[in-house]
Structures are given as structure tokens and as C-alpha cells.
C-alpha positions as CSV (number, residue, x, y, z in Angstrom):
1,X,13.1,42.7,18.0
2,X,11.1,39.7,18.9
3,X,11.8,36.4,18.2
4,X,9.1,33.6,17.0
5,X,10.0,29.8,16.6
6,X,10.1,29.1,12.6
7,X,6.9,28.0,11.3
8,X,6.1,24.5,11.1
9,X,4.2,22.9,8.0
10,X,1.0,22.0,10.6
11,X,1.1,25.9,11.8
12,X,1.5,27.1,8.2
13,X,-2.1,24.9,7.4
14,X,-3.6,25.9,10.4
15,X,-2.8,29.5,9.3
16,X,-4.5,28.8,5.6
17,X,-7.6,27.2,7.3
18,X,-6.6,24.0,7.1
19,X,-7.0,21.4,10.3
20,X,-3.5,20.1,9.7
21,X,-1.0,19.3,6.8
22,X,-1.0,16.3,4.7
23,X,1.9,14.2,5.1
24,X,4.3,15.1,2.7
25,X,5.1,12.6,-0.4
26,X,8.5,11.6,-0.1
27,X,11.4,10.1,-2.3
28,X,10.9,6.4,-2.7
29,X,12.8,4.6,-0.4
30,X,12.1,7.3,2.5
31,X,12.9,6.6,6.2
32,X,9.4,7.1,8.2
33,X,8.4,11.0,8.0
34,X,10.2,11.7,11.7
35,X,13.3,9.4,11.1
36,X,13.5,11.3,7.7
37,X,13.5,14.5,8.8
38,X,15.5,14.2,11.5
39,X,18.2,12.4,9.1
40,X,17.6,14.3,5.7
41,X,20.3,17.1,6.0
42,X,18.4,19.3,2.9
43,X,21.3,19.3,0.7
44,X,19.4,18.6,-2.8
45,X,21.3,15.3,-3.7
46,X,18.3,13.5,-4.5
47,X,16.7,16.1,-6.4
48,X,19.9,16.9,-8.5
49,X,20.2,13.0,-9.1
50,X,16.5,12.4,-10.2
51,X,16.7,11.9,-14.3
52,X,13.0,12.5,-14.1
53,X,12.7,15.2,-12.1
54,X,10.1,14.8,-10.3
55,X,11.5,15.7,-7.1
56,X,12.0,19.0,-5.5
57,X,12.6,20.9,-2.6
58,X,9.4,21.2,0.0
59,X,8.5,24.1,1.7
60,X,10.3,23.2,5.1
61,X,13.4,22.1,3.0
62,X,13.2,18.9,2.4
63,X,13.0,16.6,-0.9
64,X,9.4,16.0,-2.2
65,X,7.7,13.8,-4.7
66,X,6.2,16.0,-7.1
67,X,3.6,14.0,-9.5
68,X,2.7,16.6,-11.4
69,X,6.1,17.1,-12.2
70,X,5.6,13.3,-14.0
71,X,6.3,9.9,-12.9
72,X,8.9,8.2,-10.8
73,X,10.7,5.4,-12.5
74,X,12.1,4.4,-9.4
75,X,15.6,4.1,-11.0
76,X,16.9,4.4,-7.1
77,X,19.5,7.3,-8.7
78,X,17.9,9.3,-5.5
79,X,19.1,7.2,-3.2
80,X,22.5,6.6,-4.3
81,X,23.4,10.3,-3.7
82,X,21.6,10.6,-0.4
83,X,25.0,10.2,1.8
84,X,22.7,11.3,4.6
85,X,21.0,7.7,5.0
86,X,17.5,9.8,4.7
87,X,16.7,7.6,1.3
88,X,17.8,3.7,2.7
89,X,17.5,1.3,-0.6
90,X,17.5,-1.9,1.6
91,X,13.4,-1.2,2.1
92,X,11.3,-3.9,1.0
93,X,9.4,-1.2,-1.5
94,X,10.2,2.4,-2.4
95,X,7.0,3.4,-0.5
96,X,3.2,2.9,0.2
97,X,2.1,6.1,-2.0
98,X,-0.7,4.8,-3.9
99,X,-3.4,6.5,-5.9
100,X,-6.9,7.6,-5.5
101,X,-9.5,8.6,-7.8
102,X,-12.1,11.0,-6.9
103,X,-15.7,11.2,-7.8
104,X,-14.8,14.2,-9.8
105,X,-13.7,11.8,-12.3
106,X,-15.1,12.0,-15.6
107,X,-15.9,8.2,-16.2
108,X,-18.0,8.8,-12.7
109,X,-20.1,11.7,-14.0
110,X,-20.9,9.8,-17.4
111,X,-17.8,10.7,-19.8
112,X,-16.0,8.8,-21.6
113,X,-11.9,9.0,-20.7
114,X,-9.7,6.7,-20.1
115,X,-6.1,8.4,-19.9
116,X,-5.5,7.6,-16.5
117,X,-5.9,3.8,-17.6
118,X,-3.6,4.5,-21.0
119,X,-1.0,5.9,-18.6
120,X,-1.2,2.9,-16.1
121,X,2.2,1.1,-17.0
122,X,1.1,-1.8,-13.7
123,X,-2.9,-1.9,-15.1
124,X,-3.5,-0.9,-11.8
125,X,-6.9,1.3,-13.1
126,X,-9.4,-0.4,-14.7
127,X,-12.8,0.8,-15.6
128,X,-16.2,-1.4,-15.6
129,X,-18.8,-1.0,-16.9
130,X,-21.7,0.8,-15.2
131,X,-24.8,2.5,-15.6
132,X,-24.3,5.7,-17.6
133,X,-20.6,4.6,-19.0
134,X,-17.9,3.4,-16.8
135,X,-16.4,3.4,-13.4
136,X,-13.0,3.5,-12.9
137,X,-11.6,1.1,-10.1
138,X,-8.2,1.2,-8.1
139,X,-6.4,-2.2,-8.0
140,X,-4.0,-0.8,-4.9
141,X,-2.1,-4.7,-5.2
142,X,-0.8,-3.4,-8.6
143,X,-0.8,0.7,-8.1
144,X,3.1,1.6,-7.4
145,X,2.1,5.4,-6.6
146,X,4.7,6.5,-9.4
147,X,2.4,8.9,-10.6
148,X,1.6,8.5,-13.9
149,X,-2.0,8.9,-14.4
150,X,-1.7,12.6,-12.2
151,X,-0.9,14.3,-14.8
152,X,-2.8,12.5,-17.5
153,X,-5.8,13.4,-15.8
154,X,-7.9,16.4,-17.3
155,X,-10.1,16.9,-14.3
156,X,-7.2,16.4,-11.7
157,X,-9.1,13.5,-9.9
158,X,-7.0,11.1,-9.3
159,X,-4.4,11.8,-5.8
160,X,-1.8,10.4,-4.7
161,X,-1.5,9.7,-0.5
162,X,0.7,7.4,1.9
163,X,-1.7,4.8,2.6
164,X,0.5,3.8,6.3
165,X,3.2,4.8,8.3
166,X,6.6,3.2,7.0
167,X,8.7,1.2,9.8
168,X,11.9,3.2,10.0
């Protein structure tokens, strides 16, 4: 019987074609990726404890933020019931997820939709107008990243992404 080491995330993309694996979205309030990790005992806590539910488990075991699931209210119930340290509330913000709207997006391609603007509870997207319609624009000052216009979305254009490393 032969043994192999457990396959990482970064293998597991290599393995599907891809160069390497996005960083994962996190709970708010996440140590840096490597300090959570190493800190983040798996345990489900912060899923369990998420009114929203827009946690789960990721594929290496670990919570993830799950927009499509729905937004995060960031009502910090997750990091009460981390006993693990892996969530620490005394951050400054709960993350820098923001979002990002592709040029898949309807407005872009000359339709009118706005429900990613509706959704926008920080009137973080605006649209302007443009040749053709409108063009939405990101205002990443106001964008929290809690997810709200993912799911809203019909085209699934708009992303969400860490825009830089966290200081553990």
C-alpha cells in the first residue's frame, strides 16, 4: 500500500488545469490565510453560529464565505463561537473582500439591470450613464464585500476577491 501526502487546494487546481487556487474567502474577521489555517481547528463553530448561513465548510476543512449562499451581516456571531482564536473580533474591519463586476455584465453589453445596485445596502455600485445604456462602477471605499449583489446578479458577473493580504 503506498502512501501519498493529502492533496493540497494548489495540487487539486493544478490537477483541474488550473495555475493555482484562488485564495479562499474567509469568515470576516479571519487571521491572515497561513495564521488561520494553522489556528482554525475545523470544528464548524462558525458555521453552526452564522444566522445567515452563509458559511460552510471548504474543501480542505475549513470555514468559507459562501456568497451565493446570501450576504454576510457581519453580526460577529461567527466569531464569538470560534474558541480557536482563528476568527479575532479586535480587527480593524471584518476583511478586505470586495466586489468586482465583470464585463459580462448586462449594463456593459447594452441591457438595462440594475439589481446589483437595488441589492447594494452601502451604494457602493452605481451605474453612469454611457453610450448604449449604462456602466456600472465599483466605489471599493463603500463595498463591504458582504455579498449581496452575487446572488442578485442574473449573469453571475459580479465576484467577490481579497483585494490584500490581512496583517495577522
Amino acid at each position: 500500500m503506498s502512501r501519498h501526502a493529502p492533496f493540497s487546494p494548489s495540487r487539486r487546481a493544478f490537477l483541474r488545469g488550473g495555475r493555482s487556487a484562488a485564495r479562499p474567502l474567509r469568515p470576516p474577521w479571519a487571521l491572515a490565510e497561513t495564521d488561520f489555517v494553522d489556528a482554525c481547528t475545523g470544528c464548524d463553530a462558525c458555521v453552526a453560529a452564522c444566522p445567515e448561513q452563509v458559511l460552510r465548510r471548504g474543501e480542505a476543512g475549513h470555514p468559507v464565505f459562501d456568497p451565493s449562499l446570501g450576504a454576510c451581516v457581519f453580526c460577529r456571531r461567527c466569531v464569538d463561537a470560534c474558541e480557536s482564536g482563528a476568527l479575532a473580533g479586535d480587527a480593524a474591519g471584518p476583511w478586505t473582500i470586495r466586489a468586482e463586476v465583470a464585463s459580462s455584465c448586462l449594463t456593459l453589453n447594452g441591457v438595462t439591470c440594475f439589481s446589483c445596485r437595488d441589492a447594494c445596502g452601502e451604494a457602493a455600485i452605481r451605474f453612469r450613464p454611457a453610450l448604449g445604456g449604462a456602466r456600472a462602477e465599483l466605489d471599493a471605499s463603500r463595498c463591504t464585500g458582504c455579498g449581496a449583489c452575487i446572488g442578485v446578479c442574473p449573469v453571475a458577473a459580479i465576484a467577490l476577491s481579497a483585494q490584500e493580504a490581512r496583517d495577522g
